[in-house]
C-alpha positions as CSV (number, residue, x, y, z in Angstrom):
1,X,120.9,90.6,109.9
2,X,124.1,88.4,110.9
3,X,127.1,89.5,108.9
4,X,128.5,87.2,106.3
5,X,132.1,86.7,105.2
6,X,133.2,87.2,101.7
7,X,135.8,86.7,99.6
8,X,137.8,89.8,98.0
9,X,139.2,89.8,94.5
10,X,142.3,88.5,94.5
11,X,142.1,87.1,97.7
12,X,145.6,84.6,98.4
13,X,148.1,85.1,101.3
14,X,148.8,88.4,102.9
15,X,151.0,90.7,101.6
16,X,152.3,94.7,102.3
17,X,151.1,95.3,98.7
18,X,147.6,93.6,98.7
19,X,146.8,94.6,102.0
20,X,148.7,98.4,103.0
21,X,148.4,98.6,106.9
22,X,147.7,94.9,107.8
23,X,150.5,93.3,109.7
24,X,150.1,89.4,110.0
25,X,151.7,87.4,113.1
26,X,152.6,84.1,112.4
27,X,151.0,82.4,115.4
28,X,147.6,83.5,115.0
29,X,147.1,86.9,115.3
30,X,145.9,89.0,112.6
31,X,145.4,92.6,112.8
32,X,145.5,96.0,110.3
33,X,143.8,98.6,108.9
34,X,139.9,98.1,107.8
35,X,138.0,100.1,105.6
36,X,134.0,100.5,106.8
37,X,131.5,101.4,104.5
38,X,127.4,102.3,106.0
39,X,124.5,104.2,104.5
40,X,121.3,104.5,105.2
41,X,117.9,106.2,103.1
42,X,114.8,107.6,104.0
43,X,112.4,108.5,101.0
44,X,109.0,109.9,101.7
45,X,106.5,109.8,98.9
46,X,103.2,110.7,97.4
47,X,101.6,109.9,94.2
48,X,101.3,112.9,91.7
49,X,100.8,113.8,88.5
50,X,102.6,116.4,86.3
51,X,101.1,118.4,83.5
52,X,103.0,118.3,79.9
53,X,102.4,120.3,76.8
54,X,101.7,118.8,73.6
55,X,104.4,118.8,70.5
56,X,101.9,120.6,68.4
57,X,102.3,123.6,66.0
58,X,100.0,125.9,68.7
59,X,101.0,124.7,72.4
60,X,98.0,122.7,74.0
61,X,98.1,120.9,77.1
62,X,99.2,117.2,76.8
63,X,98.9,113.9,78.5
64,X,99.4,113.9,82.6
65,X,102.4,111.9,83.5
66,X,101.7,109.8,86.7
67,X,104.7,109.7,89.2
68,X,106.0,110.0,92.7
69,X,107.0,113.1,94.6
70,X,109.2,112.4,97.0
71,X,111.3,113.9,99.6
72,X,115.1,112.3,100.1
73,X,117.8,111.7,102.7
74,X,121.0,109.5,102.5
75,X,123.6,109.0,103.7
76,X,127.2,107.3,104.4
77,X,129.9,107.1,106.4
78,X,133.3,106.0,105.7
79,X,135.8,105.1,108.1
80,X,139.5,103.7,109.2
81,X,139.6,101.9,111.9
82,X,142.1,99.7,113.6
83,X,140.8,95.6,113.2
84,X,142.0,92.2,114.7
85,X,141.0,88.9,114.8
86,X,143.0,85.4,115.4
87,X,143.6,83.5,111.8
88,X,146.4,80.8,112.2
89,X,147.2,81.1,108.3
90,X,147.8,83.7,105.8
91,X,144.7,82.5,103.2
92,X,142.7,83.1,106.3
93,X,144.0,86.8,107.7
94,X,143.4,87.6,103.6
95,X,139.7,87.4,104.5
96,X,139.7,87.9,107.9
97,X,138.1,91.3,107.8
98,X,135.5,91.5,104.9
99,X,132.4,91.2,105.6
100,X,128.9,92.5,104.4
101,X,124.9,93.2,105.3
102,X,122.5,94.1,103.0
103,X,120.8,97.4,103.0
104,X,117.5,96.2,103.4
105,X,114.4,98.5,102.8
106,X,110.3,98.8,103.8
107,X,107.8,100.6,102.5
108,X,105.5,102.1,105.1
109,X,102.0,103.1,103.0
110,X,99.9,105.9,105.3
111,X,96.7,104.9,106.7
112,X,97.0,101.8,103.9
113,X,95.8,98.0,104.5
114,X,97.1,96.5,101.4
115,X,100.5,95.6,99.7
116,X,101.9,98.4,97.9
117,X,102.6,102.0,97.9
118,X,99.4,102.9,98.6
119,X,98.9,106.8,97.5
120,X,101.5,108.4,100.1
121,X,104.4,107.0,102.6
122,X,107.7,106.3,103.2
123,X,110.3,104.1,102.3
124,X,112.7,103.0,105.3
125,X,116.2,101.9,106.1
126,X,115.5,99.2,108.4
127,X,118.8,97.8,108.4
128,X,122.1,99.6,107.5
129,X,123.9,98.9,104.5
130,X,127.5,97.9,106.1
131,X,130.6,96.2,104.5
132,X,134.2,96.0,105.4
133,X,137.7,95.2,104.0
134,X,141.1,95.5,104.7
135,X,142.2,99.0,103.5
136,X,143.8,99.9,100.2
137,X,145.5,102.6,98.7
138,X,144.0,106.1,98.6
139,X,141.1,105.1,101.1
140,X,139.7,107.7,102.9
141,X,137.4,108.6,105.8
142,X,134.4,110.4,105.1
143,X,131.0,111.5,105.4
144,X,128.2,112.3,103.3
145,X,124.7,113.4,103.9
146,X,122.2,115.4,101.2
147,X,118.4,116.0,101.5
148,X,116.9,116.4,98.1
149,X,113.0,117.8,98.4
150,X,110.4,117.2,95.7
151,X,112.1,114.5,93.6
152,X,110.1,113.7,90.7
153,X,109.9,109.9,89.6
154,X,107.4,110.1,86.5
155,X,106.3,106.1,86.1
156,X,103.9,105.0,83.1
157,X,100.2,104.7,83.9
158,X,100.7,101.0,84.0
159,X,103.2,100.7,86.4
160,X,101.9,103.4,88.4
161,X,98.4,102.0,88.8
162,X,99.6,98.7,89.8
163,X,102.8,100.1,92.3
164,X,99.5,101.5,94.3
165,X,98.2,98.0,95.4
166,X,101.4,95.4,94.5
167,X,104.3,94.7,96.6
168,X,106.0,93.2,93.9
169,X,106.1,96.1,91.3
170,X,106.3,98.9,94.4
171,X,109.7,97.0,94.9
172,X,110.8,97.0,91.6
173,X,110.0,101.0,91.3
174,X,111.2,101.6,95.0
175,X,115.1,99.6,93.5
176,X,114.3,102.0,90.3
177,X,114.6,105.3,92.4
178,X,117.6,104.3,94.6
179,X,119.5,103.4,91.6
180,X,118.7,106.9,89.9
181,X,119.4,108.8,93.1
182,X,122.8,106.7,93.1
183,X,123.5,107.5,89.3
184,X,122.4,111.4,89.5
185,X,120.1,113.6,87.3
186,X,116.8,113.6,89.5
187,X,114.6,116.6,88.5
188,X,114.4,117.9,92.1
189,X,113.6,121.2,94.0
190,X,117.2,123.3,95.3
191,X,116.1,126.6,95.9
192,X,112.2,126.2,96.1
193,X,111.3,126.6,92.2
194,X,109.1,123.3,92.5
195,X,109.9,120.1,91.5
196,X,112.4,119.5,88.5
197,X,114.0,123.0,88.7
198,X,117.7,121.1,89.5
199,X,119.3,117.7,88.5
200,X,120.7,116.1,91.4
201,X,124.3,114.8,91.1
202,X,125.8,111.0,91.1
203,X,126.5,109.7,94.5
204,X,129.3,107.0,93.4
205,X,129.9,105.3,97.1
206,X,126.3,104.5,97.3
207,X,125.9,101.2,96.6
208,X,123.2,100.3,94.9
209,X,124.6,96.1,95.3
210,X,123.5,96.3,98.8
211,X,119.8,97.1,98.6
212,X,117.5,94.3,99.4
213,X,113.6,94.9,99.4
C-alpha cells in the first residue's frame, strides 16, 4: 500500500516550537527529526464455548457462552530518525514528513472454503501499520512486544453463528477484538490457570485508527 500524505493539526509554516528538531533551508531543503510509528498483530483463534453458573438460590449450571479462544502477539516500534526531503516553502516542509498506511488485516480460516472465520484460524498482519511526523516534545523511541495465550472473546449466539460463515460480521468481531486488546481487560491465561485467570492491560500506542479489514 503506497503511502499517503496528511495533514497534521495545526499544520502552517515551520517553526522551532511546532516542529522541535526540524531545521528548514530556505532554498528548498527540508530536513529534521521524524517520529515513526509500526505495529503489527497476529491472533490465532478457535471457536469455544464456556460454561456459566446460573444466578439461582442452589448453583446449577447455566447457559454456554459462545466465543473465541485465541492466542495473541503485537507489537510496535517507535523510532527517531533523521528525515529530508526538498520543499521550496515553509507550508510545504510543515507536511513534508507525515505520512500514513493502514494496518490492514486477513483472516486465514483452516481447512475452510467459505467466507468467514470458519471454526479455527488466524488473523494476519499483511501490511504494517506505519505513520510518520515530525517530532514533538517528549517523543521517545521504543519497543513493545506481549504474547497473551488463551484470550477469551465471548460473542452472543447470533453473532457467533453468523461470524462462522460471513465475511462481513467476522470483520466487524475481528475490529471488536483489536480494539479490546488496545483498551485492556482481556480475560487471558498469565501463568497457565486457563483462560480468564488475568486481565490484560491497555496498550495506548496501538492504534486502533489504522486497522483496515
Amino acid at each position: 500500500m503506497t503511502p499517503t500524505p496528511i495533514t497534521p493539526p495545526g499544520g502552517g509554516a515551520v517553526t522551532p516550537t511546532q516542529h522541535p528538531g526540524n531545521s528548514y533551508v530556505g532554498s528548498g531543503i527540508c530536513s529534521g527529526t521524524a517520529f515513526t510509528h509500526t505495529q503489527s498483530i497476529f491472533i490465532s483463534y478457535k471457536g469455544a464455548k464456556e460454561s456459566t453458573i446460573a444466578n439461582t438460590w442452589l448453583p446449577s449450571a447455566g447457559a454456554d457462552v459462545s466465543g473465541l479462544l485465541c492466542d495473541v502477539y503485537v507489537q510496535y516500534t517507535d523510532s527517531l530518525d533523521q528525515f529530508s526531503t526538498s520543499a521550496n516553502d515553509g507550508s510545504s516542509c510543515a507536511n513534508a514528513a507525515n505520512t500514513r498506511e493502514m494496518h490492514v488485516l486477513d483472516i486465514s480460516g483452516y481447512n475452510w472454503g467459505n467466507s468467514g472465520f470458519g471454526y479455527s484460524g488466524n488473523i494476519n498482519t499483511s501490511s504494517t501499520g506505519f505513520t510518520r511526523r515530525w517530532s514533538q516534545p517528549g517523543d521517545t523511541a521504543e519497543q513493545f512486544a506481549r504474547f497473551y495465550t488463551k484470550c477469551w472473546f465471548p460473542l452472543d449466539d447470533g453473532t457467533y453463528n453468523a461470524s462462522i460463515y460471513n465475511e462481513t460480521v467476522a470483520a466487524a468481531v475481528v475490529r471488536r477484538i483489536v480494539e479490546q486488546i488496545a483498551n485492556g481487560g482481556v480475560p487471558y491465561d498469565a501463568l497457565g490457570g486457563g483462560a480468564g485467570g488475568d486481565l490484560s492491560p491497555p496498550i495506548p500506542k496501538f492504534s486502533t485508527n489504522l486497522i483496515y479489514i
